[in-house]
VOPAGU-2260 file (C-alpha; in pm, 1 decimal, decimal comma):
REM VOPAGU-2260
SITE   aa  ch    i         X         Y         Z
SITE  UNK   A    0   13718,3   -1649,8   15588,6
SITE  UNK   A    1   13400,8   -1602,7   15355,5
SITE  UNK   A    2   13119,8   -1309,2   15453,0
SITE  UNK   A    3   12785,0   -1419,3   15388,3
SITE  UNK   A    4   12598,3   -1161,7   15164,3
SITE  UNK   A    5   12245,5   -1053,9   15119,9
SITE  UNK   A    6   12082,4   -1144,2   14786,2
SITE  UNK   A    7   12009,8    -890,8   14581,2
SITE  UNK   A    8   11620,4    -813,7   14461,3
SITE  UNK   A    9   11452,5    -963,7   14170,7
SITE  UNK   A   10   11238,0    -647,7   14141,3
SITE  UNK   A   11   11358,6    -516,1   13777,1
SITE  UNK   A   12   11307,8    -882,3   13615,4
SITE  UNK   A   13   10938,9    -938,9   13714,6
SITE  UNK   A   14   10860,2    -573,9   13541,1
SITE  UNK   A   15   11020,4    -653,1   13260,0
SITE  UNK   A   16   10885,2    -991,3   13174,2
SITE  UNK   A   17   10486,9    -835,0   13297,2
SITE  UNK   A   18   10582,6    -551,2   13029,7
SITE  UNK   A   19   10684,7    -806,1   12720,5
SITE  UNK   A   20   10340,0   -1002,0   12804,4
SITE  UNK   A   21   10199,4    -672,0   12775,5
SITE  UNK   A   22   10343,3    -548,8   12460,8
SITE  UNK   A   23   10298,1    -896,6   12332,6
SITE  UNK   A   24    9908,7    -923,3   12392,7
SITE  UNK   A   25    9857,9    -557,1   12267,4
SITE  UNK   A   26   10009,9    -675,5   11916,1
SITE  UNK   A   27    9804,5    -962,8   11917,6
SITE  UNK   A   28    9472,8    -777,6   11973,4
SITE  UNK   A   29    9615,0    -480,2   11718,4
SITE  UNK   A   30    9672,7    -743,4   11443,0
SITE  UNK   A   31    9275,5    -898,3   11501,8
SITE  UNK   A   32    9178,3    -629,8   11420,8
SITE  UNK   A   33    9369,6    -524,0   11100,2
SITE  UNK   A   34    9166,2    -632,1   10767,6
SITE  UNK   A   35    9284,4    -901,5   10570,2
SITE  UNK   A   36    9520,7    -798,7   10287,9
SITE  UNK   A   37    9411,5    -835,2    9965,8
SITE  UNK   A   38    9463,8   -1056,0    9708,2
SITE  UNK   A   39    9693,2    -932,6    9392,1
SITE  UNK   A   40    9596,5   -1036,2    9024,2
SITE  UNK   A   41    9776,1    -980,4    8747,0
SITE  UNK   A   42    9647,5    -744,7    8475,3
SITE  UNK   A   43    9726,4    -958,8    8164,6
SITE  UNK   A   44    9488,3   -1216,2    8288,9
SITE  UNK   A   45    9192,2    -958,4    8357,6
SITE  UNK   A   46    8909,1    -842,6    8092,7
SITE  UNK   A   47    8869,1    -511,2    8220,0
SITE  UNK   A   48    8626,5    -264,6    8015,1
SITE  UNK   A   49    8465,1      91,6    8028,7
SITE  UNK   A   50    8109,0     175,1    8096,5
SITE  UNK   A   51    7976,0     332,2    7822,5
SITE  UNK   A   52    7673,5     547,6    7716,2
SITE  UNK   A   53    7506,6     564,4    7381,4
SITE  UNK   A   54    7290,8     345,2    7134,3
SITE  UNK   A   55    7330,6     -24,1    7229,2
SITE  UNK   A   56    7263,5    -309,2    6971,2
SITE  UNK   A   57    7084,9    -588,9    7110,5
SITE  UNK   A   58    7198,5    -934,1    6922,7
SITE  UNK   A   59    7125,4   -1238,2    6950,5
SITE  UNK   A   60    7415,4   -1539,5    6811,8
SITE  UNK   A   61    7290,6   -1891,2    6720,8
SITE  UNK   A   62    7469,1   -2162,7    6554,3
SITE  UNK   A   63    7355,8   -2306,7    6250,9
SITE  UNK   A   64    7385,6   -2454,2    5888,0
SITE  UNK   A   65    7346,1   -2336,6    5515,2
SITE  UNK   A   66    7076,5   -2578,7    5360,4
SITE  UNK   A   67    6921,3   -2539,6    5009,9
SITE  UNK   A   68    6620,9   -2330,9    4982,4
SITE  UNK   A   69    6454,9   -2567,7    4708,9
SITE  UNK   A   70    6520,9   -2952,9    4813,4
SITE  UNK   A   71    6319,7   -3226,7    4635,2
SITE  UNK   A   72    6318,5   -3565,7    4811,7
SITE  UNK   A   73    6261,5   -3863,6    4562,7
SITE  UNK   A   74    6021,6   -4109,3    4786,7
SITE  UNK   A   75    5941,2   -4442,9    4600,7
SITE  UNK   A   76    5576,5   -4495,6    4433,1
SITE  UNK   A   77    5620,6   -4870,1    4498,6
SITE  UNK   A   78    5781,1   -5089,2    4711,4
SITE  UNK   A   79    6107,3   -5281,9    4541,4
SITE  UNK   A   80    6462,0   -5389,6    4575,8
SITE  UNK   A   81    6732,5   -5143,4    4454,9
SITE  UNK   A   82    6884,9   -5354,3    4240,8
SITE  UNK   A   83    7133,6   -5130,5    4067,0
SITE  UNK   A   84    7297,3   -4761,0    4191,6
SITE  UNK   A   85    7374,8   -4541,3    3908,1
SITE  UNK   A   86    7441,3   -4181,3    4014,0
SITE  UNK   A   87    7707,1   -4113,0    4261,5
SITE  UNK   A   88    7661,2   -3849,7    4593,8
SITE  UNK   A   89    7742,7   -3485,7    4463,6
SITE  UNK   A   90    7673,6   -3541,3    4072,9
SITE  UNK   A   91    7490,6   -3302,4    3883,2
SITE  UNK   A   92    7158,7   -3425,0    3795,2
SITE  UNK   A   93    6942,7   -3366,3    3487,0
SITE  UNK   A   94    6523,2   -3417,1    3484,3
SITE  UNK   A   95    6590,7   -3728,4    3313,1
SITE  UNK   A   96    6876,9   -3891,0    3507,7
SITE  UNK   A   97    6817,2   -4251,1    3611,3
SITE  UNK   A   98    6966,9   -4264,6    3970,3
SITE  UNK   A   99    6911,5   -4627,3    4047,5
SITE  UNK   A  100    6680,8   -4913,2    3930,4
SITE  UNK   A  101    6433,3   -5124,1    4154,9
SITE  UNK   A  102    6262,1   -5460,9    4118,9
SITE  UNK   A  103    5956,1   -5586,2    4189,3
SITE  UNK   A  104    5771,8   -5900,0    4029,1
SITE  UNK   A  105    5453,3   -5853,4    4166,5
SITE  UNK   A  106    5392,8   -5471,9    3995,3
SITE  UNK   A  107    5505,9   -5657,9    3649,3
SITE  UNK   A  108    5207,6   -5906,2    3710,8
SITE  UNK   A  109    4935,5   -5651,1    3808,3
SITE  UNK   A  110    5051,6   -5430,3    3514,4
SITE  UNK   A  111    5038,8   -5801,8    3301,2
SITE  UNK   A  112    4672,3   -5859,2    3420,8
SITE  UNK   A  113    4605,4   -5465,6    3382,7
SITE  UNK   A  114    4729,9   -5490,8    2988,8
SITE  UNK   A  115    4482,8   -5827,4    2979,2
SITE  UNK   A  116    4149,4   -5648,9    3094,5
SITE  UNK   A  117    4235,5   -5391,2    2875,6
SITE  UNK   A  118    4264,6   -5600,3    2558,8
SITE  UNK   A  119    3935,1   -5752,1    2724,0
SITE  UNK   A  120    3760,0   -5462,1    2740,4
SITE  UNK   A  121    3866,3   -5350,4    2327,9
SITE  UNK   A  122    3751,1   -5654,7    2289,3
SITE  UNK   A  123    3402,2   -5617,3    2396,1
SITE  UNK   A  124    3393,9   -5274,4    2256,0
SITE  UNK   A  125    3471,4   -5402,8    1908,4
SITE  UNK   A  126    3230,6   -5701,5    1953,6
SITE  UNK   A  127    2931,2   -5464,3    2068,2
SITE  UNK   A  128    3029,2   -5208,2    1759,6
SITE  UNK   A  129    2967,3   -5534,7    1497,9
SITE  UNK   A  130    2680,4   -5644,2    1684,3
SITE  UNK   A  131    2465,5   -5313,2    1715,1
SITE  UNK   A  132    2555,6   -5278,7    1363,9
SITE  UNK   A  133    2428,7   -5600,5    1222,0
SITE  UNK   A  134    2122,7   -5507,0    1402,2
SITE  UNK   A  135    2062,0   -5169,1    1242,6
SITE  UNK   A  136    2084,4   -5372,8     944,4
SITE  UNK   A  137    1892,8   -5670,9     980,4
SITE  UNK   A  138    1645,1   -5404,5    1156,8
SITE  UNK   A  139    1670,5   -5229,6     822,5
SITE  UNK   A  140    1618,3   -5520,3     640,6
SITE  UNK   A  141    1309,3   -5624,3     810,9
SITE  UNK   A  142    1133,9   -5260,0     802,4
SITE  UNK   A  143    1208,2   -5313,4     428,1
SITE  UNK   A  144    1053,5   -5599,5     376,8
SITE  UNK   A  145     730,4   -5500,3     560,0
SITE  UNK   A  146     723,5   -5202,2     362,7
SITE  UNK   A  147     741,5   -5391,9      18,5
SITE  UNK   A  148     465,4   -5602,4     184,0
SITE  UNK   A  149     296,8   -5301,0     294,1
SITE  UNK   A  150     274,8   -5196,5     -41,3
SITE  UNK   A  151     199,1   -5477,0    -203,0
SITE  UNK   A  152    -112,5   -5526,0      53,9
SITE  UNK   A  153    -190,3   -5164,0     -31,8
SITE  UNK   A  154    -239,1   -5238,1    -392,4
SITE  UNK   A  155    -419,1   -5563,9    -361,4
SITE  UNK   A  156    -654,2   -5347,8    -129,0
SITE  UNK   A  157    -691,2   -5102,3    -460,9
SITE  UNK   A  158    -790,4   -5379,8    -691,8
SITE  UNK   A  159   -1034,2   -5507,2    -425,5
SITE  UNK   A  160   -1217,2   -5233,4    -413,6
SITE  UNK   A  161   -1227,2   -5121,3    -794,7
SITE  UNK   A  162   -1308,6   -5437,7    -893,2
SITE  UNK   A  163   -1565,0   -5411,5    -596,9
SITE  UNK   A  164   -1713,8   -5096,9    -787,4
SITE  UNK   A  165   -1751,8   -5296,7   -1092,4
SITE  UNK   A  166   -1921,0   -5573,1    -926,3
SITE  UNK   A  167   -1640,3   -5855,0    -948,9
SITE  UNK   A  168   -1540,5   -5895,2    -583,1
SITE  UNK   A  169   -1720,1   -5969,5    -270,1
SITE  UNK   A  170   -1732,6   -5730,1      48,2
SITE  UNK   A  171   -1532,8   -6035,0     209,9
SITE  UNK   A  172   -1238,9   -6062,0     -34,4
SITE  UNK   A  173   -1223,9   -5626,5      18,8
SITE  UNK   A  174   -1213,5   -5629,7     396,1
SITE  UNK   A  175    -967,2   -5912,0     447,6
SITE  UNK   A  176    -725,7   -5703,3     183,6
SITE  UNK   A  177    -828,4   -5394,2     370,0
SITE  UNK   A  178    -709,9   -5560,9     712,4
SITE  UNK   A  179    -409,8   -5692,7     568,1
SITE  UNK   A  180    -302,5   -5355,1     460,1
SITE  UNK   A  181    -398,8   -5244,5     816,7
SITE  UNK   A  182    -190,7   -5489,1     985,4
SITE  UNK   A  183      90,8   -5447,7     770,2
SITE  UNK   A  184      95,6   -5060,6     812,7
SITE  UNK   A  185     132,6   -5122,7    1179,8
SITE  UNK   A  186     355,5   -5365,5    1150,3
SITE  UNK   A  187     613,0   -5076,6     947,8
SITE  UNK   A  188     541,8   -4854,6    1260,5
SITE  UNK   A  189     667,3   -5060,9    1476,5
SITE  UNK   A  190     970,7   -5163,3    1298,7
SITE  UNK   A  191    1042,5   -4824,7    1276,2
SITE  UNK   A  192     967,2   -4758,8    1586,5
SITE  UNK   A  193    1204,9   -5033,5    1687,1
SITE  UNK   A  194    1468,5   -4893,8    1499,3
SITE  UNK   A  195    1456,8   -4562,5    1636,8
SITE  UNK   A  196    1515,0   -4728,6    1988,4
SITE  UNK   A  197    1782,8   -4917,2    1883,9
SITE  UNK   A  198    1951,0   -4630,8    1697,4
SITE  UNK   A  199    1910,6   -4411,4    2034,6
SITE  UNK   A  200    2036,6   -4689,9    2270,2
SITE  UNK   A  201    2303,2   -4742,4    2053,4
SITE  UNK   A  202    2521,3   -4427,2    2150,4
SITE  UNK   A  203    2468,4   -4480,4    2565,1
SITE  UNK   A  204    2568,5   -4903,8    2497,0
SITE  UNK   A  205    2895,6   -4758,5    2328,2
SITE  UNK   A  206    2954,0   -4471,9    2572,1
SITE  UNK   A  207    2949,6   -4739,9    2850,6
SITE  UNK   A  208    3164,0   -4978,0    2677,5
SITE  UNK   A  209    3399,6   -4685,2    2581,6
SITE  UNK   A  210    3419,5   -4573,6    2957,2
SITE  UNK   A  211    3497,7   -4915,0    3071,9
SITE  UNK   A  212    3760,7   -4926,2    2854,7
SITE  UNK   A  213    3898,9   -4553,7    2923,2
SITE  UNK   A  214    3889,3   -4721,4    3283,8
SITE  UNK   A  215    4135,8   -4986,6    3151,7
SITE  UNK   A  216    4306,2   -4804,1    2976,0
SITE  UNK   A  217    4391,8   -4611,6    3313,2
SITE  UNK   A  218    4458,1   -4875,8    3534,3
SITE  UNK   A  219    4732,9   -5007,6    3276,6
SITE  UNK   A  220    4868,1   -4672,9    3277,2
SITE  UNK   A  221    4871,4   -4678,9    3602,4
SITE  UNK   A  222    5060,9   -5047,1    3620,3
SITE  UNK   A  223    5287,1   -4912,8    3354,8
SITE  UNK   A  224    5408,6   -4591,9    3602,9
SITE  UNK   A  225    5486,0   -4807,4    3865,6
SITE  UNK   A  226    5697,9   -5012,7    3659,5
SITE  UNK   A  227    5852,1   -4706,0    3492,1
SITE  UNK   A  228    5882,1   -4531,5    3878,7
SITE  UNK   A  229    6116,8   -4781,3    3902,7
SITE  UNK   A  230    6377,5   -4642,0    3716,7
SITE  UNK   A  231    6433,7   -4373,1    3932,9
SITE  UNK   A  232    6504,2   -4023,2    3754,1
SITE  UNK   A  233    6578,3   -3696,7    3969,6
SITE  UNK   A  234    6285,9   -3541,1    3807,5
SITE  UNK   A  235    6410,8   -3182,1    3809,0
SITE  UNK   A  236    6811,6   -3010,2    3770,5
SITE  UNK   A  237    7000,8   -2995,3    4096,8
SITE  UNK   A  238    7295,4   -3161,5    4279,1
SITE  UNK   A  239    7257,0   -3538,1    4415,6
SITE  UNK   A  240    7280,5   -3514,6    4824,7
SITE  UNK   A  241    7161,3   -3804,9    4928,7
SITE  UNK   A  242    7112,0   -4176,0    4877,7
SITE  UNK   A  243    7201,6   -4415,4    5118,4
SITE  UNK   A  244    7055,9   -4748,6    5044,8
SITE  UNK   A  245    7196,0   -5042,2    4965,4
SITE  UNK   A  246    7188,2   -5312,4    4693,9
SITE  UNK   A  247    6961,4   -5556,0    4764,3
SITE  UNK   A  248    6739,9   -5337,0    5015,1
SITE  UNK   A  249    6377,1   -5357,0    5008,7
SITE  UNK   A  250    6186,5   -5049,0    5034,5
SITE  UNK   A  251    5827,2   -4986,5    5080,1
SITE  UNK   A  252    5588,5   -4752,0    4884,6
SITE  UNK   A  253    5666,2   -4355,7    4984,9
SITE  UNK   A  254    6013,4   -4460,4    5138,2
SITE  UNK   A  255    6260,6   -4168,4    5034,8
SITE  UNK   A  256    6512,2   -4289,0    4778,2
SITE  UNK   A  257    6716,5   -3998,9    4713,6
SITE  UNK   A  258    6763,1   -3592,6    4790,3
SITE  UNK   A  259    6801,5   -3350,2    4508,5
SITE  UNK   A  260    6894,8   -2965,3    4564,1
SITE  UNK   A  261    6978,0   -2665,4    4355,4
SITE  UNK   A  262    7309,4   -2552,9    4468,7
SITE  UNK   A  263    7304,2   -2216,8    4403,8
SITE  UNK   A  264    6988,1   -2107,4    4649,0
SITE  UNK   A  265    7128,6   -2140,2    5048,6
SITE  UNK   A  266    6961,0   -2037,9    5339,9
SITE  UNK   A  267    7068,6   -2021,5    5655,3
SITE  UNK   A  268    6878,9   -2263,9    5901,4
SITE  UNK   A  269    7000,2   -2140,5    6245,9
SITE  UNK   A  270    6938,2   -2300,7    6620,9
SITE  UNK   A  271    6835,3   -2016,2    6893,6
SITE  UNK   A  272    6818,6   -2086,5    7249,7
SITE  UNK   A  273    6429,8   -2044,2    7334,5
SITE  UNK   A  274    6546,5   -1844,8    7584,2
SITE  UNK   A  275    6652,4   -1596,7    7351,5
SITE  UNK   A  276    6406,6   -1641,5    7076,7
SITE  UNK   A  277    6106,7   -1500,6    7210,0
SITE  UNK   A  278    6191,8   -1168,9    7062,2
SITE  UNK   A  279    6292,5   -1261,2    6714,7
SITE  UNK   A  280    6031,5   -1194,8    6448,5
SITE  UNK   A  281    6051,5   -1188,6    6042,1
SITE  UNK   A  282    6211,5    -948,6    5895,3
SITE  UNK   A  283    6501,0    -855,9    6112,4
SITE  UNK   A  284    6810,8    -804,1    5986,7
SITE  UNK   A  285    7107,1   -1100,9    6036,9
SITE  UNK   A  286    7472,2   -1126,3    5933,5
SITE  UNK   A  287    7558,5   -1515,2    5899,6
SITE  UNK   A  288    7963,1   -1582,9    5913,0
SITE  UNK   A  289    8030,0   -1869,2    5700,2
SITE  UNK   A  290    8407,4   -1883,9    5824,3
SITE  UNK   A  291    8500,3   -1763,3    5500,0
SITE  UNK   A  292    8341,6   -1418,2    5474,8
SITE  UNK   A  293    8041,1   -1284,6    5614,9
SITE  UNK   A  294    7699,4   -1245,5    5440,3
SITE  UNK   A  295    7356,8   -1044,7    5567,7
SITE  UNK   A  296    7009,9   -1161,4    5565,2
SITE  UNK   A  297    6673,3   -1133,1    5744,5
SITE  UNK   A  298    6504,0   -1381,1    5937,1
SITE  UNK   A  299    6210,2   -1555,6    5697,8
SITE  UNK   A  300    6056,4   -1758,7    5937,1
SITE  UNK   A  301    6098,7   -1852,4    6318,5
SITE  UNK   A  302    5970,8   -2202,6    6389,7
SITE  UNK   A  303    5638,6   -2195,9    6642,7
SITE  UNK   A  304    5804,5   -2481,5    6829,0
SITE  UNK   A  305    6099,8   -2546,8    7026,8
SITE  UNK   A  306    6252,4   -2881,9    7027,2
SITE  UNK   A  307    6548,9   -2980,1    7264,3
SITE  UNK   A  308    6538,4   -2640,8    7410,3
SITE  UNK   A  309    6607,0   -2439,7    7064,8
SITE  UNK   A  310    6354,7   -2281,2    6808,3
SITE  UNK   A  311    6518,2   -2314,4    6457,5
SITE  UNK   A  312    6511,1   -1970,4    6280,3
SITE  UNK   A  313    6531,9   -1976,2    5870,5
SITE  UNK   A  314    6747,6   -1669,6    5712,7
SITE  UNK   A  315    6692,0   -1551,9    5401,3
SITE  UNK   A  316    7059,0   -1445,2    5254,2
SITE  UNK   A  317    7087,2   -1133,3    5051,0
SITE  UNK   A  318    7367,4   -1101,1    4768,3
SITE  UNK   A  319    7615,1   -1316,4    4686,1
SITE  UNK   A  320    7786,4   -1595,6    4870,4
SITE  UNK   A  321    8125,7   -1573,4    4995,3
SITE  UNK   A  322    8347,7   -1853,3    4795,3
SITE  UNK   A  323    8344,9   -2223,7    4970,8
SITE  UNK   A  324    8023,8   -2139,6    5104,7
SITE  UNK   A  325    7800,3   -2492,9    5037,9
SITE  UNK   A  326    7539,0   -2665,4    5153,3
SITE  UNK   A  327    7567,3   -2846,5    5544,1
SITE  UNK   A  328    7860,0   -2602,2    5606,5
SITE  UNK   A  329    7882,1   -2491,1    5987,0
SITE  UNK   A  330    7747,5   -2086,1    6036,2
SITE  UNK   A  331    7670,4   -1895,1    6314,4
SITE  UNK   A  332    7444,3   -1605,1    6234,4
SITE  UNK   A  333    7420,8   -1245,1    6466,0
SITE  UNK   A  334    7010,5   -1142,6    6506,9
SITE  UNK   A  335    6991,3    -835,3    6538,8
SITE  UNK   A  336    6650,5    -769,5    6765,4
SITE  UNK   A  337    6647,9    -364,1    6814,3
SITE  UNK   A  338    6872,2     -57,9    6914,7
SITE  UNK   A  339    6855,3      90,0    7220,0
SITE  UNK   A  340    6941,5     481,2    7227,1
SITE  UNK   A  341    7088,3     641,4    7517,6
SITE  UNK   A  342    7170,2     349,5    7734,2
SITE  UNK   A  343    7468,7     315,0    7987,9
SITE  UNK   A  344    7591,2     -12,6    7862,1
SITE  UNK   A  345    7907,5    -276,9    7932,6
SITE  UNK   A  346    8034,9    -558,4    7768,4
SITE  UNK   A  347    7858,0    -878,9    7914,2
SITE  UNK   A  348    8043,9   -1040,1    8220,3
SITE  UNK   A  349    8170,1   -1352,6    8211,4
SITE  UNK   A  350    7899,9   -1434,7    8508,8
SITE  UNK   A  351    7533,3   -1295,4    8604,9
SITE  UNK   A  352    7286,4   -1317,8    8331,0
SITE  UNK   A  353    7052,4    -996,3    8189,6
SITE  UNK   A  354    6797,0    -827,3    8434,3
SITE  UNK   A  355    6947,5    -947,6    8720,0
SITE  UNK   A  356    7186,4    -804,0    9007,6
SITE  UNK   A  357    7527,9    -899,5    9025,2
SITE  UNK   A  358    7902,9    -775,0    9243,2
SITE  UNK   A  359    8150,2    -673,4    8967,6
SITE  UNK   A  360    8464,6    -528,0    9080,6
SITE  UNK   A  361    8525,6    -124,8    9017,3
SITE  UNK   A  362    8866,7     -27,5    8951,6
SITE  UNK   A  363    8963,2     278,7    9171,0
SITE  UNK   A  364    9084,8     583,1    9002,4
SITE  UNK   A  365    9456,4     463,5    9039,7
SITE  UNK   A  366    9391,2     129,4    8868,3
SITE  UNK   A  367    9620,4     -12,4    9113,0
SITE  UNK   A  368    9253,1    -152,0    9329,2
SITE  UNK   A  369    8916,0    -303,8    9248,0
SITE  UNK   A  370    8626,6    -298,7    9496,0
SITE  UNK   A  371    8329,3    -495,6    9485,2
SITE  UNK   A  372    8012,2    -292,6    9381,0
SITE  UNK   A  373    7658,3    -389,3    9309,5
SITE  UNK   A  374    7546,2    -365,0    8999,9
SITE  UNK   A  375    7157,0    -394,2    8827,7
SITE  UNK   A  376    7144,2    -495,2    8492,5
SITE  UNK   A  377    6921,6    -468,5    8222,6
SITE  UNK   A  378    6863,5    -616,2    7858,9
SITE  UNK   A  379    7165,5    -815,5    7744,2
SITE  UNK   A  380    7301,3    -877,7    7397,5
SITE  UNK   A  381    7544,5   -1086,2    7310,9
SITE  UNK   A  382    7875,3    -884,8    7391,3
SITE  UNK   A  383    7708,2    -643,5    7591,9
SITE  UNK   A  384    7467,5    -578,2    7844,0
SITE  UNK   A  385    7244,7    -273,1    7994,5
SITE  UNK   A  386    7375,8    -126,3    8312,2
SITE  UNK   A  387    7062,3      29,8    8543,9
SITE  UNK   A  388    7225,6     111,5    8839,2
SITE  UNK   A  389    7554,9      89,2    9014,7
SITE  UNK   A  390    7814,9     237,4    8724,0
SITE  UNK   A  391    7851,5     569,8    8600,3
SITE  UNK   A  392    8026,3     609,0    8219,6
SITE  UNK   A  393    8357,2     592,1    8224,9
SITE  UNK   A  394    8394,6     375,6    8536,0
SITE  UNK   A  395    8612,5      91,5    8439,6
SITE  UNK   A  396    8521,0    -262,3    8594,5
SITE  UNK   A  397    8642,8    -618,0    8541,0
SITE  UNK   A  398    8424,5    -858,8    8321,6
SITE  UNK   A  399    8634,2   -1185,4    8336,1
SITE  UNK   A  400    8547,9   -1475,5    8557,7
SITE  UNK   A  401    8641,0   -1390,1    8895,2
SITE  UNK   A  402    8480,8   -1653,3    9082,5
SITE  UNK   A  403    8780,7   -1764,4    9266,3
SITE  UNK   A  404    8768,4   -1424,4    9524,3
SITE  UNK   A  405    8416,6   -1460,8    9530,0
SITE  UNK   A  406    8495,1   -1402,1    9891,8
SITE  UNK   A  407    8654,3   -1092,3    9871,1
SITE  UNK   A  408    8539,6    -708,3    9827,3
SITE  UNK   A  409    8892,6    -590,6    9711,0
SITE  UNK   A  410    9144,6    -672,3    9472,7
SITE  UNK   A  411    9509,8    -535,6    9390,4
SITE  UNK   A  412    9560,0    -497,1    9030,6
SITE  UNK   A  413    9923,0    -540,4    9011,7
């Protein structure tokens, strides 16, 4: 027959399940409070560099082109169709090299007409010549005859009055040869009075006709150059550039035809940000890479304006070029704006821009860790940049993008 039996306390259980709550909800509040770990980043993919002090070089890079420094752009002196294309892009030009020929009807009519008043106007010259001659002759002529009858008179007024003397002529016959002689004599001071005149206005009538005709004679000339303009030469030596019209297109008076260079002169035409350009002046010194070597220069003129946000900067280059350097080839030139002695200096970061403050991450003496530091920094260049507070030389800190932990203040360096 079965005993019944007292049931046995549950005492132990409770404290045991009360402790494991315990021990779990002291873990939970122990791992709150640990920090986050931090990241890792691999080494290879870091651009770590050292904090340095000494002079810094302060450059500034710009993109840019090698242009002739002597360029002459052939513009038209009339309007005309091109009508034939003789040189070719890239040939080597002479003074005298006809590079294409234009047409235009009108210019040959206006240099016709010009030719006509011309002729017109020898014409007239030749025609007043004979006719201011003839009258210096017949003038001549005529003081001529009044002096034979001048004479004549005067001798008739001699017989007069001797015969007068003797008796054998009346006071009547003497004055009336006496007047004639007067009248005569006045008559030969006129006449050569007249002649004078006409001898003096003689030289202005032929001046004027002579300028009128000089005047003529220019405007023909004139006619004539536009007609010859339109056999386009290059006018000086160089290499062909440009010259992209068409056959058949019709071009107005100063429209540029064609671009003429001398090879051999290049100068660097380079494209600074205006941010950067406000301390460039003349005279500084610039090494231009041409992809093919490198060449140095100085800056010979910085442009007053910007335009789209860059200030073109002309460079002078100094010895010679490297080989395949021509004109319109790609460059980028180096500035070089001043040198800065005794400066703690890094190389620029891939973020944060000059004279501002920026976090950069410090490697720890181990190199194993990074933390985050503050950093002030001064003057940039292009590779490098001034350091005024927050890095000693010799600290080593990471300058590649690290914009993805932007949230953290440590790394691992693994």
């Amino acid at each position: 027959m079965d005993i019944a039996r007292a049931p046995k306390p549950k005492r132990g259980r409770y404290i045991a399940i009360a402790g494991g709550l315990v021990a779990i909800v002291g873990v939970s509040v122990a791992l709150t409070k640990l920090e986050p770990a931090a990241p890792s980043v691999e080494r290879a993919t870091l651009w770590i560099d050292t904090v340095r002090r000494g002079t810094m070089v302060r450059n500034v890079r710009a993109p840019g082109t090698l242009v002739p420094e002597h360029v002459r752009i052939i513009t038209a002196l009339t309007a005309g169709r091109i009508e034939q294309k003789i040189a070719t892009v890239g040939q080597t030009v002479q003074p005298g090299t006809v590079l294409l020929e234009m047409s235009n009807p009108d210019v040959q009519l206006q240099a016709l007409e010009a030719q006509r008043a011309l002729a017109a106007a020898e014409a007239n010259l030749v025609s007043l010549k004979s006719n201011l001659q003839t009258q210096r002759m017949q003038q001549q002529a005529t003081i001529a005859t009044v002096t034979a009858q001048y004479n004549d008179a005067k001798r008739q007024l001699d017989v007069f009055e001797s015969l007068d003397k003797k008796g054998m002529s009346s006071a009547n016959e003497v004055a009336k040869a006496r007047d004639s002689m007067h009248e005569l004599e006045a008559r030969l001071k006129i006449e050569k009075d007249r002649l004078a005149l006409l001898e003096r206005t003689v030289g202005e009538q032929l001046k004027l006709e002579e300028a009128n005709v000089a005047r003529q004679r220019s405007v023909a000339q004139f006619q004539q150059d536009r007609i010859n303009s339109m056999h386009v030469t290059a006018g000086e030596p160089g290499v062909l550039q440009d010259m992209t019209l068409d056959l058949g297109q019709y071009v107005q008076a100063g429209a540029p035809l064609a671009r003429v260079a001398q090879p051999g002169k290049l100068k660097a035409v380079l494209r600074v940000p205006e941010t950067q350009a406000k301390d460039i002046v003349i005279g500084q010194p610039v090494s231009v890479d041409t992809r093919n070597g490198l060449v140095n220069g100085r800056v010979s003129r910085v442009d007053p304006s910007a335009v789209n946000g860059t200030v073109t900067v002309e460079v002078a280059l100094e010895g010679e070029l490297p080989k395949g350097a021509r004109a319109d080839i790609s460059v980028d030139g180096t500035i070089e704006i001043e040198r800065l002695p005794d400066v703690i200096y890094v190389g620029r970061p891939a973020y944060g821009q000059a004279e501002s403050t920026v976090g950069l991450f410090r490697l720890d003496p181990d190199g194993k860790t990074a933390q985050r530091v503050q950093v002030q920094l001064g003057v940039g260049s292009v590779n490098t940049v001034e350091v005024k507070k927050g890095l000693n030389p010799g600290d080593k800190v990471i300058i590649s993008d690290v914009s993805q932990w932007d949230a953290q203040d440590r790394l691992r360096i693994k």
